[in-house]
N, C-alpha and C positions, 0 to 999 in steps of 0.2 A: 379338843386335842391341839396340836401344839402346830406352829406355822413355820416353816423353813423360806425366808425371802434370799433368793438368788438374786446377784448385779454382777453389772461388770459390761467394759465394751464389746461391741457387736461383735459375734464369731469368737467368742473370749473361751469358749467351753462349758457354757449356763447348762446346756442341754443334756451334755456329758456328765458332769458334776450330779446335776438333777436325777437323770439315771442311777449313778453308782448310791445315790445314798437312798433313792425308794429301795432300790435292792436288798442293800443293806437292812433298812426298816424292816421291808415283808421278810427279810430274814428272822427277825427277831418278833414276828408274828403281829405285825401292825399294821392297820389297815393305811391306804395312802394314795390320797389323791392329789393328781398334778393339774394345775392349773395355767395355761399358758397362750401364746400369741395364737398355736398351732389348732385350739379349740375352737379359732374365731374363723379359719379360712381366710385371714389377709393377703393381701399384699403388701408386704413390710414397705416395701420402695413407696409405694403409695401411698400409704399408713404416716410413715416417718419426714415425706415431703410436704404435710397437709398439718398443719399446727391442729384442726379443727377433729382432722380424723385421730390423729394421736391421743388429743383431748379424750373424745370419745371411747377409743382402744382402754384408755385407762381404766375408766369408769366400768367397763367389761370387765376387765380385769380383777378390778377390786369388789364388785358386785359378787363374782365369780368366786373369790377366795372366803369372804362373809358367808355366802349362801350355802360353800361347803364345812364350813370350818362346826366341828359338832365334838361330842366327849369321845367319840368313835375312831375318828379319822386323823392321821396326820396330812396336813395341805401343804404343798410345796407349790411357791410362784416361780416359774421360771419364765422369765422377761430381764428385757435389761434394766428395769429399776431404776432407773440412773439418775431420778430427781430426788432431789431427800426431801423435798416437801411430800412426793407421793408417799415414799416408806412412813412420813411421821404419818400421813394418811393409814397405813396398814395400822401403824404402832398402837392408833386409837384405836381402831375395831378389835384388836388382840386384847387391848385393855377393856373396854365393852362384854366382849366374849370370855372375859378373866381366864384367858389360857396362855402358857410363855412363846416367846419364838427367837426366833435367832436371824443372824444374817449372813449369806455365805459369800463372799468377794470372790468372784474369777476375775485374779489382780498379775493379769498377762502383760507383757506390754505392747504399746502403742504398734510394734512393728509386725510383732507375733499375730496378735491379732486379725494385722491387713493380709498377710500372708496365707493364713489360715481362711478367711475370706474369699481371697484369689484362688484357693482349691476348690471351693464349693463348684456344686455345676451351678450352668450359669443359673436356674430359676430357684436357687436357695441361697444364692449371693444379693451381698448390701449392693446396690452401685456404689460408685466411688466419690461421689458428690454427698450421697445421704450416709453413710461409712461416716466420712468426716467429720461432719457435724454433728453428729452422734458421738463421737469421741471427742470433740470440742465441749459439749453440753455437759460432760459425762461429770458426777456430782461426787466423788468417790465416799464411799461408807467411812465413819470417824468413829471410833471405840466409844468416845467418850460420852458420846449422843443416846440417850437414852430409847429412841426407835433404833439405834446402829448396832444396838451392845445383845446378845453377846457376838460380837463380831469375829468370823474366821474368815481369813484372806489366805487363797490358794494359790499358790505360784505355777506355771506352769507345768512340772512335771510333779507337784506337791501330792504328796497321797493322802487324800481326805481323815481327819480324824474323827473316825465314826464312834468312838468312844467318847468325846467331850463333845458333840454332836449332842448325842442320846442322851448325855448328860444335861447340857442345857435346858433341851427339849423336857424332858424328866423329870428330874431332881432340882427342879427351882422351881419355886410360886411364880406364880403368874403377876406382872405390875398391879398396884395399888392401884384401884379403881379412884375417881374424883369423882366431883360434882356433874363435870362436862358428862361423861360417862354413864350414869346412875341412873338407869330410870325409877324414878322412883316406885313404888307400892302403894296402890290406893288405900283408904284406911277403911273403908266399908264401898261393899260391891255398887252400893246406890252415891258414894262420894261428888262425884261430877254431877248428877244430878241436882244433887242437895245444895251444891255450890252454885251451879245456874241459877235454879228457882228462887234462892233465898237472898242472891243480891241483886234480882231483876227485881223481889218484891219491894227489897228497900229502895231501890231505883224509882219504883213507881210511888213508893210514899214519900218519898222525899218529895219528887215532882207535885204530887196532890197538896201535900204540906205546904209548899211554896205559896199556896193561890190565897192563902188565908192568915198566914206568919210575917210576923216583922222581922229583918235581920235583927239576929243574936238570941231568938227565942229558940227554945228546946225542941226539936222534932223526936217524938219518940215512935222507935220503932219496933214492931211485934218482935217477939223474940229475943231481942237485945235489953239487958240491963244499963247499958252504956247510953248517952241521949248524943245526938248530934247537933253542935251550933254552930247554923250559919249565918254568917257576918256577911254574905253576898250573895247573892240570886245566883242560882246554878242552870245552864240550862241542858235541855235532855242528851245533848253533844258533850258535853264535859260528863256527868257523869256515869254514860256508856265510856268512856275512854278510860276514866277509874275503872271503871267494872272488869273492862277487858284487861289493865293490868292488873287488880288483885288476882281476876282467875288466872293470869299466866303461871303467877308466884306462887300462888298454894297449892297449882298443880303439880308444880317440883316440890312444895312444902305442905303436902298434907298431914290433917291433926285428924286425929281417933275417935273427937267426940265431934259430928256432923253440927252440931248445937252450937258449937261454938263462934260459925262461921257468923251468924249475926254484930257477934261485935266486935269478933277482929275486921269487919269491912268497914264497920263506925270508927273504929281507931285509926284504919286506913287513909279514911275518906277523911277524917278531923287534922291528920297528918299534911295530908296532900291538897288540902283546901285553905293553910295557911297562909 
């Protein structure tokens, strides 16, 4: 189900906002979980003074919305967001999780904000030193940005549109999954196996081959139709290092017939030994 990422500066109305629109959801019978600073028992002051802890806070945070995000639930993040490197962070896990999301701006201003702030009692107020640079840092969400879109920015007294909300959320496909994203599907349950065994064997005949071959003569190897010629002594460091990169790449590119792995690693190894 579908992600709601809230931003905006500190004391902006994240909280509030986040409220009105689970509401709204369990109105229309949707299940909904929040995910937020408030889970972790911080101290923001200390949190937002600490590059290190903040780091940390993040990685909570987006663990946190992964781990809930399911066909069942809608997740709302309520934090302030406020790096667009972290949202493109969310935007891949939504594309991973093939489900849509949206971005909500509490797009207050700078003054509203500090104000709103100075009401809190004092042990749910920003200080005024970490306030600041928090709104200094602060990355504002862009339409055109493909983790920013569909973007709705609330103004202060602005009444949420819960209608193109639901709509986003709903009525749109989820981003185009890529390469980066894919895991891919093994091609038989024994795949990874077949692939170890079968190019540590040719690893070892190759090596055996070596002790009795003249460069540029034929090494043939079991199970391959294709022959190997080596023009230069290889030794058992080189090709474990081939080995470990073909199995990285067939493990994002795996083939259907286990069999065949014998000579695309010849092909490989004749490629890469040029």
């Amino acid at each position: 189900m579908p992600l709601v990422v809230l931003c905006g500066f500190p004391s902006s109305g994240k909280t509030k906002r986040t409220n009105e629109i689970k509401k709204q959801l369990e109105k229309n019978d949707k299940k909904v979980i929040v995910v937020s600073e408030h889970n972790f028992g911080i101290d923001k002051n200390l949190v937002y003074a600490d590059s290190k802890k903040e780091v940390s806070l993040r990685g909570d945070l987006r663990s946190g919305v992964l781990r809930e995000i399911s066909k069942e639930t809608v997740v709302i993040l309520d934090s302030l967001n406020y790096i667009k490197g972290f949202r493109y962070e969310l935007f891949c896990g939504i594309k991973s999780a093939q489900t849509p999301h949206c971005v909500v701006h509490c797009d207050v201003s700078h003054d509203d904000a500090r104000e709103w702030n100075e009401g809190r009692p004092e042990g749910e107020r920003y200080n005024q030193d970490v306030f600041d640079a928090l709104v200094m840092r602060f990355e504002p969400p862009v339409g055109k940005n493909r983790w920013d879109k569909p973007l709705f920015s609330l103004k202060k007294d602005e009444n949420v549109d819960f209608e193109a909300i639901s709509s986003a959320l709903f009525n749109t496909k989820p981003p185009a999954r890529n390469m980066s994203t894919v895991s891919q599907p093994l091609s038989s349950t024994n795949f990874l196996h077949e692939l170890d065994k079968k190019t540590q064997q040719i690893v070892t005949t190759v090596i055996a081959a070596q002790k009795t071959s003249v460069p540029g003569e034929a090494v043939i190897v079991p199970g391959a139709t294709d022959k190997l010629f080596l023009m230069k002594h290889l030794s058992m460091a080189e090709l474990q290092r081939h080995r470990r990169q073909f199995i990285s790449y067939t493990k994002v590119h795996p083939v259907e017939n286990v069999g065949m792995i014998p000579n695309m690693f010849i092909q490989y190894l004749s490629n890469s030994i040029k």
